[in-house]
Structure formats: C-alpha cells, structure tokens
C-alpha positions, 0 to 999 in steps of 0.5 A: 367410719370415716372412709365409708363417710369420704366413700359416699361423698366421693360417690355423691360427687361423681353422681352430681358430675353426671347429672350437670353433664347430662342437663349440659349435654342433654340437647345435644343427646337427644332430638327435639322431636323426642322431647316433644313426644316424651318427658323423661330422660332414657338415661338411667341412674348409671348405679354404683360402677368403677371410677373408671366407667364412669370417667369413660361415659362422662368422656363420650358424652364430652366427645359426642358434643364436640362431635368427635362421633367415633371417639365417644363410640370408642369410649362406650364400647370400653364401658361395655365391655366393663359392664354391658347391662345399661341398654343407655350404652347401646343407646348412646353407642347407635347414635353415634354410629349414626352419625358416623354413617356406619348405620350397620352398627348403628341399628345393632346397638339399637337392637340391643338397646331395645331389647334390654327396654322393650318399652323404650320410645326414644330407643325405637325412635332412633332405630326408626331415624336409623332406617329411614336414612338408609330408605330401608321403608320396610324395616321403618314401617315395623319400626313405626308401627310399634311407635304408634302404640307409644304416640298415634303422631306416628301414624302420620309418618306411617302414611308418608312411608306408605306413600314412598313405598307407593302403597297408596291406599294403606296411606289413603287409609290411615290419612282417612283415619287421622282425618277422621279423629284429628280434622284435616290438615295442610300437610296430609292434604299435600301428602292426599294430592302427592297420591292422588296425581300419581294414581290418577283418582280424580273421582276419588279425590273429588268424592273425599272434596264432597264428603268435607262439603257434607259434613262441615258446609260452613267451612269456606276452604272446603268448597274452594276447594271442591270448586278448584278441582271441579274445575280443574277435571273440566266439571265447570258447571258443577264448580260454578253450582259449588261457589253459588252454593258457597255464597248462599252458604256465606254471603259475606265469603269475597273468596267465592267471587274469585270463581264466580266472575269467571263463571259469570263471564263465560255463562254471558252475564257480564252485570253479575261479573262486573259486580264480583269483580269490584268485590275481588278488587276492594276486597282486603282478603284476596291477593294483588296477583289475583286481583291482577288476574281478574283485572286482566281478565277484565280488559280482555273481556272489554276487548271483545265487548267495548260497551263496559268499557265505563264498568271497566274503568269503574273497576280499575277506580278500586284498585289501592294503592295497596296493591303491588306494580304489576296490577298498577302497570296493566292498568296503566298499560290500558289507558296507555292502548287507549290513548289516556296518557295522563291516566297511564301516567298516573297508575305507572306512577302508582306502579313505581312507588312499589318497584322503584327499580324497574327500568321499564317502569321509569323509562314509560314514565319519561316518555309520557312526560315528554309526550304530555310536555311535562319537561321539567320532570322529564328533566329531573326525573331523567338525570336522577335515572340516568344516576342509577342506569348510567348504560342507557342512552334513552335516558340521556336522549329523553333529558336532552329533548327536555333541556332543549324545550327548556331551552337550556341547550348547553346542558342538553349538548352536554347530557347528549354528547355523555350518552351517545357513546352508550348507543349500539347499533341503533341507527334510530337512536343515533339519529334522533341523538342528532337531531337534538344536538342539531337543535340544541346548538341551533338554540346557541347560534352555532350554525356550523354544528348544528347543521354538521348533526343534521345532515348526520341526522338525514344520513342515517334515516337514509 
C-alpha cells in the first residue's frame, strides 16, 4: 500500500512539475496571434509515461525557451521514438524546426500533428506560418482555407495572399465580403488600393467609393474619399459636386473646405474660397501642413489677383500659434516680398519658437533686426547664435554692425576679428567684415587702421 501510495505522489509531483513548465514556458511556446484566436492550451495531459519521457519533454521545453532550437528538436525526436501517439510532440517538434529554418521538417511534424488532431487550430496555424515563410502562397491558401471554418479572421489573410499571387479579383471578392459583414477598415482599404493601382481599375475603384456614399451618406470619410479620387482621375466636377454634397450633408464638416477652396478658386469665386479658407485655417480638426498648403495656395491666388490682398492678410490673421514654423515662415516670407518687415518679423519670431534650430530662421531675423534698426536684439540675439553656430561669419558681421551702432566699437573690432577667419571665398562678405572694422576703429580714433580696412574694403569691390 505504501509503495502505490509513494507511487501516485511521486506521479502527482512529476505531473504539477509539467504543468508549472507549461504556465512558465507557455509564452514562449505559443504565438500570441494564437492565444487571441483560441483559449485552450494544445498540450494535452501527457498521461501515465516513463520517467524518462517525461524528463526528455520537460528538457525541450527547457532548451526551446533558451533558444537552443535544435537540442529541444533532439530531445522531442527521443520522446518519439519511446512513444509517438501525443500529436503535442510533433507540434512542439515543427516549430522548432521552424525556427531552425529547416522548414522541410518542419511542415512534416506538422502534418502528422495535424493528422493525429485534424481539428487542432493552433497545429494549422503554425503549418500555415510554416508556408508563408517559405512564399509557398499555394500550400498556405489551402492551409488558410481550412482556418476559416475554425475563425472568419483568416479570410483577411486569405485576401493578402490572394493579392501576393496577384489573383486580384478572388482578393477583391472576399475583401467585398469582409466589408459587407464586418465594415470597412484601414487596412483592407490599403490592401483595395495595393489591387486597384496594379490593375488600373480607376472605374471600379470609383464604383465601390459611390456604393459607401450610398449606402452610409452620413459618413465624412466616405465622400472624402470619393472626393480624392475624382480628383485624382481628373473628374474635377464630379469631385467639386461631391464636397458640395458632403456640406449640404454635414454643414459643420471643416474637412470639406479643404476641397472646395480649391474648387472655388479655379471655378473664379474667390468670396466663397476666402470663406473656406478661414474655415481650413481656424479649424482645430485639419493639419499645419495642410493649412500651409492652402496659405500657399492663397498667396499665389493674390499674386495673379492683388485686390484680395486685405482678404489675404485677413486670413493670414487666423493662422495660431498652434500651428508649426513652416505656415509661420511662408506667412512671413509674404510681408517679407511685400516690404512689411515688421509684420515678417513677427510670424518669423512666430516661426522660430517651433523650430528654434533652424539657421535660416534666425539668421532673417538678424537681419530684420538690423534692417528695423533694433540693434540691441541684433546684439544679443546675434552672440547668443553665434554660441550655437560658432562656423558662421554672418553672424559675426550682423553683431558687429550692432556693437558699431551701439557705439560700442572695441567689442565689435573683437566679434569682427573672431569671425573673419570663418569667411571662404566670399569676396562681399569680406568686404563689408572691413567695412566694419574700418568704422569701428574710426569710432576709437585710430585712424591709421581704419583707413588700412577701408582701402582693403575698396580693393575687393574692385
């Protein structure tokens, strides 16, 4: 009695030892893809085996979860070969095959997984894996097939291998299908437009666009879209009707404006495109690119046509200071052509709080500083640049203009003579350097120097 007693302890220990192995290792065993789709374990009750059996699973379990693939492969084939009924052996044995690359091998163990648990999902799921690594489409199609009995999931992963074998309308098919039951999603979008720019169906891509504007007109998305692609195969009119539509539909869509500015320009109504424009630009919903975009759009418009240039200037008003440097420093770019340097000013100031290390940025600033005569922040903001770009000599010579009309010439002389050596192959540059230096030891009554850079100064503009 005592011996059968020690027996079944001794069998109940070995079992509880597998069981805390497989809740340990079962993250590793098992793809999470897998878990998502199943919630029970594959791994059977290994049953009353040797000692021995059992010691060589536990040991590949062990070595599968260090990774040592081919020693947990060796370890299974043991077990095998003391008893081959558990399909779980060939299960375990297949994946580590495949993760040796040895997919030949793998896909066999998987077979015979398989055709020990026909119904087995995760056995089919890892022969599937199997084949779509080896690009073998034909063999993970059938595979895939017998997957969607299990989860209708799969038919999205038999569209994608539809569209690898290119056999486009079986992918259009099932994505009609998953559409109909489940509603559209971004990703068998992308898979539709991957088919329909390599077949070249504009029509039907257009057709399936019109069927969602039928049959859910109070979806924006839908009619952006159909908008976009109108567009896009030069059916402007029907794209303009479209975003007209869209308003009518939703008069408080602001993504609608985004196309009818446009449209309204091009169709010479500029009263109804200024008013989309301030609805793009306040809005919270759209882009800084895009708003830049229509700001461009905007400028060029009042190019061709200076008499709404205060509707213009209007619209630039509405432009935050949410909204990043690029929009800022077309804006400013404008006043700039315009000759409102104090307004350019400010939207580059604007500008630079969002990109604080762009060189081009600061250096215009400077330079509008020095144009407005604001020398002292040309003075500091120039030392402070020249920190941060110690290689660029225009910011040496915007600092030494300011220190000279600060009259603070012996610090000029000194920011001059730092940067003067930065200076390559720029005759200009060089000159006005002397220039400087010429006024700034005027300034400190040594007349021998200054007139030594002047005529260095004249020589070069020679």
């Amino acid at each position: 009695m005592n011996r059968i007693h020690e027996g079944v302890n001794k069998n109940h220990s070995v079992k509880l030892k597998y069981y805390i192995l497989i809740i340990l290792l079962g993250i590793l065993m098992v793809p999470n893809t897998i878990f998502a789709q199943i919630g029970q374990d594959p791994d059977d009750d290994l049953g009353d085996v040797s000692d021995e059996y059992q010691e060589l699973f536990f040991e590949a379990l062990k070595q599968k979860a260090i990774e040592n693939y081919q020693r947990a492969a060796d370890a299974l084939i043991k077990c095998i070969e003391i008893d081959d009924s558990q399909a779980v052996l060939f299960y375990e044995l297949g994946k580590n095959y495949k993760q040796l690359k040895n997919f030949g091998e793998a896909e066999d163990a998987l077979k015979e997984a398989i055709s020990k648990e026909p119904d087995n999902e995760w056995y089919l799921d890892e022969l599937y894996d199997v084949y779509y690594q080896q690009r073998d489409y034909d063999k993970a199609v059938k595979t895939v097939k017998q997957l969607v009995k299990y989860h209708p999931d799969y038919k999205e992963d038999l569209a994608s291998l539809y569209l690898r074998m290119r056999r486009y309308n079986a992918a259009l098919k099932i994505l009609d299908e998953l559409d109909e039951e489940q509603g559209v999603t971004f990703a068998r979008d992308r898979m539709r437009n991957q088919i329909y720019n390599a077949t070249g169906k504009t029509k039907d891509r257009i057709e399936n666009l019109e069927e969602r504007v039928e049959n859910d007109p109070d979806k924006e998305s839908n009619y952006l879209n159909l908008i976009y692609r109108y567009s896009e195969s030069g059916e402007k009119e029907k794209a303009f009707e479209t975003a007209k539509t869209l308003l009518k539909v939703n008069p408080e869509s602001q993504l609608a404006h985004l196309a009818l500015y446009k449209f309204y320009l091009d169709d010479n109504d500029p009263e109804k495109a200024v008013e989309s424009m301030k609805v793009v630009l306040k809005s919270a919903k759209i882009k800084a690119d895009s708003k830049f975009k229509v700001l461009n759009d905007f400028i060029r418009f009042v190019g061709s046509n200076p008499e709404y240039e205060d509707e213009l200037l209007e619209a630039t008003a509405l432009v935050s200071e949410s909204d990043n440097g690029k929009t800022n420093v077309e804006i400013a770019q404008y006043y700039l052509q315009k000759g409102d340097k104090e307004q350019a000013l400010k939207y580059y100031e604007t500008a630079l709080k969002y990109e604080g290390d762009n060189f081009g940025i600061i250096r215009n600033i400077l330079l509008l500083y020095i144009d407005l005569n604001q020398y002292q922040n040309a003075a500091d903001k120039g030392i402070e640049a020249i920190d941060k770009y110690p290689a660029q000599p225009v910011l040496y010579l915007v600092s030494g203009v300011s220190l000279n009309n600060l009259n603070k010439p012996e610090k000029a002389i000194q920011v001059l003579n730092d940067g003067i050596d930065y200076i390559i192959d720029d005759n200009k540059m060089l000159s006005d350097f002397y220039q400087q230096l010429s006024s700034a030891y005027t300034k400190t009554n040594n007349n021998t120097k200054a007139d030594q850079f002047a005529k260095k100064a004249s020589k070069l503009l020679e």
